[in-house]
C-alpha positions as CSV (number, residue, x, y, z in Angstrom):
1,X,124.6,98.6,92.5
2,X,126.5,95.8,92.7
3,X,126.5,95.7,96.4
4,X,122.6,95.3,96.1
5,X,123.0,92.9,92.9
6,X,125.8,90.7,93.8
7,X,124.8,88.8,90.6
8,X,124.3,91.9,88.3
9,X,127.9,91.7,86.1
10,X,130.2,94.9,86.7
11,X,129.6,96.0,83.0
12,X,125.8,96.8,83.6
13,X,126.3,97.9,87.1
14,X,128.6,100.4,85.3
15,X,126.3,101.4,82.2
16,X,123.0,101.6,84.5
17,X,125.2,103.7,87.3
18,X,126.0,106.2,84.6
19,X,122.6,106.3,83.2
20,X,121.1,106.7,86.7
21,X,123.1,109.7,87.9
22,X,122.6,113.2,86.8
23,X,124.9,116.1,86.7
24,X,123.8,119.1,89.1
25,X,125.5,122.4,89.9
26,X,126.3,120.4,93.3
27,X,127.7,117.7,92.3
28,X,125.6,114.4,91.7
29,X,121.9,113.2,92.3
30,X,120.9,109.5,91.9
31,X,118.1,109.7,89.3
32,X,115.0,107.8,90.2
33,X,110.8,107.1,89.3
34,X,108.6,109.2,92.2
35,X,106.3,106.9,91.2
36,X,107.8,103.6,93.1
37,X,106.8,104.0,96.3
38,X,106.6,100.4,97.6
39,X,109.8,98.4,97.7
40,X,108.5,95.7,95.9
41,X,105.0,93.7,95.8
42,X,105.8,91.7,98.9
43,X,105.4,95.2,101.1
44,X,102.1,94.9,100.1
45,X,99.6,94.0,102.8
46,X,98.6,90.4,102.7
47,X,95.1,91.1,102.1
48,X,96.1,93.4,99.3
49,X,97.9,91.1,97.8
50,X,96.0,88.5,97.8
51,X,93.2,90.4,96.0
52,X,95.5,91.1,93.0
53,X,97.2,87.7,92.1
54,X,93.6,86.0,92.4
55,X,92.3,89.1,90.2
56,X,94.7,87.7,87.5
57,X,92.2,85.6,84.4
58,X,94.5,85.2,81.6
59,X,97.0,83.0,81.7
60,X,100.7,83.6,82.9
61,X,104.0,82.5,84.3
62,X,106.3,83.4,86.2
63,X,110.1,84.2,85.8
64,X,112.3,83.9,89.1
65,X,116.0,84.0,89.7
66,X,117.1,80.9,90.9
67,X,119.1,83.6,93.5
68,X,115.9,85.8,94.1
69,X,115.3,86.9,98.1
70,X,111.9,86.4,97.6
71,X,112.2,82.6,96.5
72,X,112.8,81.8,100.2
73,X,110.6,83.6,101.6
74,X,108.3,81.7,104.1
75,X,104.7,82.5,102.5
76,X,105.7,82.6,98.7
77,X,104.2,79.3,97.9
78,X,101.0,80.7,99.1
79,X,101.1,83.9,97.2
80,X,102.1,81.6,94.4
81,X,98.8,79.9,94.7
82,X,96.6,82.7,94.5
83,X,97.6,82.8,90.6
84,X,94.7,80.5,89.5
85,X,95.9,81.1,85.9
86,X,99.6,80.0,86.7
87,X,100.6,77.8,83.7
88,X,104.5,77.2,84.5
89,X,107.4,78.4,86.6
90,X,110.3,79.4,85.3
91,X,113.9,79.8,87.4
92,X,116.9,81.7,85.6
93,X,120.4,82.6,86.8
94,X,120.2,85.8,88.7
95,X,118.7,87.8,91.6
96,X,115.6,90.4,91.8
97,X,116.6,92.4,89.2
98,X,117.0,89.7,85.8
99,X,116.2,92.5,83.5
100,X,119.3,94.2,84.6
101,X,121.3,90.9,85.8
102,X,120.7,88.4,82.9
103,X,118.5,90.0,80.2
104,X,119.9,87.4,77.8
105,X,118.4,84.5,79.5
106,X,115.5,86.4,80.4
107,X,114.8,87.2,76.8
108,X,115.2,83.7,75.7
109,X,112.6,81.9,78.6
110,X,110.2,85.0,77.3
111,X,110.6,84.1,73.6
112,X,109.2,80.0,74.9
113,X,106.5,81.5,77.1
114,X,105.3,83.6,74.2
């Protein structure tokens, strides 16, 4: 985990690692959702995309780690922009993953937005 989250601190790496695995006759299987079959939104086609951020009517901001892949990406801004509800940015310590990498700070910026 920590190879993927080079900002996720070795204490959570270590309680989500143990939560994730599961015990088998075997030996060990790395417990995940079926349900994830997309890497991430960005895998989505373009088109696709685009159709569900400019879907979005109520109001909303968004949360990005000031160390996120995706901040760099060439066509974020653009996606960005398809949020015609976007009230504010917000950019916290951490990578992809703040819920696992920085919930603290996380919580906080969610206790101002709501």
């Amino acid at each position: 985990l920590q190879q993927r989250y080079p900002s996720l601190p070795r204490q959570r790496a270590s309680f989500l690692a143990q939560r994730m695995l599961i015990q088998k006759e075997n030996g060990w299987m790395w417990r995940f959702d079926p349900r994830h079959k997309e890497k991430s939104a960005i895998s989505f086609s373009l088109s696709r995309h685009q159709h569900i951020l400019s879907s979005i009517q109520c109001p909303c901001s968004i949360i990005m780690g000031n160390q996120s892949p995706y901040k760099d990406w060439i066509d974020v801004s653009q996606r960005i922009s398809w949020i015609a509800t976007l009230t504010k940015m917000y950019a916290i310590d951490g990578g992809h993953a703040l819920h696992m990498e920085n919930h603290e700070q996380l919580c906080v910026t969610l206790d101002t937005i709501l």
